[in-house]
N, C-alpha and C positions, 0 to 999 in steps of 0.2 A: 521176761527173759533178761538177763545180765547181759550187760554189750559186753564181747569180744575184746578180751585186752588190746591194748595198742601197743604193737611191735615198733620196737627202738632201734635204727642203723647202728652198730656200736661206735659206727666213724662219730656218731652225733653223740655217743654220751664221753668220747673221749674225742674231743677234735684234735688232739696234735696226732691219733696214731697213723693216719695215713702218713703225716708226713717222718715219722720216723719209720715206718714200715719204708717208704721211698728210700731215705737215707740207707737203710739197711740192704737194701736190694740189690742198690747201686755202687754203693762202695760198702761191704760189711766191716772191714780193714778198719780205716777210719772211725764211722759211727760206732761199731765197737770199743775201739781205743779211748772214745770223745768218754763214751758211756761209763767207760772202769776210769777214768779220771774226775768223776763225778762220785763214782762211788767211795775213790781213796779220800775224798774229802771228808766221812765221816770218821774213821782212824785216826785221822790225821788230827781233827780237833779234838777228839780223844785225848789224842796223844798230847796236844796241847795244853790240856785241863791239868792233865799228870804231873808235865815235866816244868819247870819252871827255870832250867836251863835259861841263858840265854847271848844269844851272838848280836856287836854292833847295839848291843841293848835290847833289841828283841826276843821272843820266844824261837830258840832253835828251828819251832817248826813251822813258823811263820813263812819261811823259803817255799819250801817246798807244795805249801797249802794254796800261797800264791801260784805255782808253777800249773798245781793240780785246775785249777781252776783257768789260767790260761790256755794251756791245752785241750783243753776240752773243749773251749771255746772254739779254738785252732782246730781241730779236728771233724768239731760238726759240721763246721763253716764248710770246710773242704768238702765232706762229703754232702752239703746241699751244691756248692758249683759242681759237684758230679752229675748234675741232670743235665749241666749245657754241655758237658763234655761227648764228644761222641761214642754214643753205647758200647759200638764194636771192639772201643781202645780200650772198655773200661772191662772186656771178656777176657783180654787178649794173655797168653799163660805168663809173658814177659811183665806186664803189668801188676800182675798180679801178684809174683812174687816183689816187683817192686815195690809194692805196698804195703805189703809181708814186712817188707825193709825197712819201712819205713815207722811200721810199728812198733817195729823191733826196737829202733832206734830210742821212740818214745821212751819204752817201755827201760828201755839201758838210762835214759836220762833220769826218768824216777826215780831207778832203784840207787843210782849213784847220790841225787837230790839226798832222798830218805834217809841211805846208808850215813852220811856225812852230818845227816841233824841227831841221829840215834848215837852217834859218836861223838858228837858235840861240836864238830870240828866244820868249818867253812868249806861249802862245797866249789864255792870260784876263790880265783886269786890267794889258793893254797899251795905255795911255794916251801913248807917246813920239809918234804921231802922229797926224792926220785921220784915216789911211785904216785904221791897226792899231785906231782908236775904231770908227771904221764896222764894219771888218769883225768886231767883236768884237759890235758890236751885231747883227748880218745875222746871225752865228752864235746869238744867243738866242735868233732868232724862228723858222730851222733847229728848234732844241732845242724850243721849243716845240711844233714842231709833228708832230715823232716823237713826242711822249709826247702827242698826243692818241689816239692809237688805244685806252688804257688805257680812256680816257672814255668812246668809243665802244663798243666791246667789255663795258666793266661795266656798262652801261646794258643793251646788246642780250641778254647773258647774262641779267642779272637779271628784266627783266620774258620769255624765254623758256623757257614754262614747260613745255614739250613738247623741253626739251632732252635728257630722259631721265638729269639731273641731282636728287637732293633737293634738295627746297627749301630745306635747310640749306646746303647745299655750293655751290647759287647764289647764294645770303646772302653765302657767303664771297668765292666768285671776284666776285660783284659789287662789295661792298664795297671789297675787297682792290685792284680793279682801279681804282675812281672816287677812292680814297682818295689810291691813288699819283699818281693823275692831279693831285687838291685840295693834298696836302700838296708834291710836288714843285714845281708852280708858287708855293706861298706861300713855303718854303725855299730852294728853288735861285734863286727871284726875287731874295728878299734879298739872298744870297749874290754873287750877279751884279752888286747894283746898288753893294754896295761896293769897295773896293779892294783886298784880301785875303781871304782865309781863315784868316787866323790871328787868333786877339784877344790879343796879348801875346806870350809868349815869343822864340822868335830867329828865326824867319821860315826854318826850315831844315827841310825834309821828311829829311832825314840822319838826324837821332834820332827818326825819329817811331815809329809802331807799325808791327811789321812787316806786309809784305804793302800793308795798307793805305792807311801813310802820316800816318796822323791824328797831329797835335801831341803830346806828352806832356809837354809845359813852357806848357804856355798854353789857352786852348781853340781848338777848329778847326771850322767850319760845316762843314765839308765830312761831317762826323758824321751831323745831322739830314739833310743830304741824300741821304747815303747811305740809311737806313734809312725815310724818303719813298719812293725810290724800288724798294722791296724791297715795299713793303706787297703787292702783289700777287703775291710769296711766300709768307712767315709769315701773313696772313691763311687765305689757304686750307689752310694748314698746319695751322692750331688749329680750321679747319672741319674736315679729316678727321677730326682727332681726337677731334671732338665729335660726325661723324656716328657714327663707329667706336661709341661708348665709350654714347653715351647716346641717351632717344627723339626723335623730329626735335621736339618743340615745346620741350625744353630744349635740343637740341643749335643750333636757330636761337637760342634767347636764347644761349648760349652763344659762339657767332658776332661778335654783337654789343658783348656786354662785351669779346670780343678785341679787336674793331673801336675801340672806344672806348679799350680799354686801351694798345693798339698806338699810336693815335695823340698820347695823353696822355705815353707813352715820346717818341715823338718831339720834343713840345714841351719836354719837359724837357733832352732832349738839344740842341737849341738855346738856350734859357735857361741853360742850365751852360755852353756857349758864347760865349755874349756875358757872364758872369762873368768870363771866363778861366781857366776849369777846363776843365782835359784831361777825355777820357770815361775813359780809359783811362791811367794815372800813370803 
């Protein structure tokens, strides 16, 4: 007799699906949005191979390919701190459309990103006319209003204390998340309200740092805003590590002085920028 095949969980021949089936559940808004910014990344290098354009010395579509891939980022994140958020807020029909909103927003950010590298023409710090001013303005308030959810979410985490989280570790995700929310609108505001990102050097992303981009002959804001809007990564990060490692009433001060330390790097890292010193030589 043949032994009886052996039946496979499919959680076990795919282990990430529960946890995007999770994501999906609990915020579809988000992990949907996270997911078509993953997907526009293939076009997008397409479209890179094609066009040999290019802005600041780079590939037109280098913007935008960046973007796609930060939001995604941005978007998944959000809808995994949706488990600590409390269920009943995350049913609620106000919410819901709020999230709607907030996709929307995404999705307006793209399409302006994309529209402005298929035209060839700079999506930020496009002052040639009326309407590239307007619409660069219409895109801030877009931008703002996806990274409210940070605020909302580090608020609802923090004071819920039945989230079956320590209270060190909702120290973290709360901080980490209201932080990103404080320090990005104070950074990226700036940023926005001036006419470049570069303070000195040759105004050329071609020799900057790899991957990233950032100046290496001058300073570059786009530094501090990077690392604003990370805080509700590395925060929780140096939370595990201090629930892991030590007991909750040092590991929450622990927490804290990250909190504080993290955001003191940041400022620095915009101070060294408006010197005109690179982060990174």
């Amino acid at each position: 007799m043949s032994a009886a095949p052996m039946k496979v969980h499919r959680s076990a021949q795919f282990p990430f699906r529960e946890w995007f089936e999770g994501l999906f559940r609990r915020e579809p808004f988000f992990a949907g949005a996270g997911v078509l910014m993953i997907a526009l990344i293939i076009p997008t290098l397409f479209a890179m191979a094609l066009d040999s354009r290019t802005l600041l010395d780079v590939n037109v579509w280098e913007k935008p390919l960046k973007f796609q891939v930060a939001l995604a980022v941005y978007l998944l994140t959000l809808a995994w701190y949706s488990k600590w958020v409390r269920q009943s807020l995350l049913r609620k029909t106000w919410y819901r459309i709020y999230s709607g909103l907030v996709v929307f927003c995404v999705a307006a950010e793209m399409v302006w990103l994309m529209g402005a590298s298929a035209n060839g023409v700079p999506s930020h710090f496009n002052f040639t006319s009326a309407l590239t001013l307007i619409a660069y303005q219409i895109a801030g308030l877009f931008a703002v209003t996806l990274l409210t959810p940070t605020a909302l979410y580090g608020i609802m985490i923090w004071r819920h204390d039945a989230s079956g989280l320590a209270p060190a570790m909702r120290a973290a995700f709360g901080s980490g998340l209201i932080l990103t929310f404080v320090l990005t609108i104070i950074f990226a505001g700036y940023l926005a309200d001036g006419t470049s990102h570069f303070v000195g050097g040759n105004l050329s992303d071609a020799e900057g740092v790899p991957v990233m981009g950032w100046a290496r002959d001058g300073g570059d804001l786009r530094v501090a805003h990077f690392f604003a809007t990370h805080a509700l990564h590395f925060i929780p990060l140096a939370g595990l590590l201090a629930v892991t490692a030590l007991p909750e009433r040092r590991a929450r001060i622990t927490v804290y002085a990250a909190a504080l330390a993290f955001t003191a790097f940041v400022v620095f890292t915009f101070i060294q920028a408006l010197m005109g010193q690179p982060f990174i030589g």
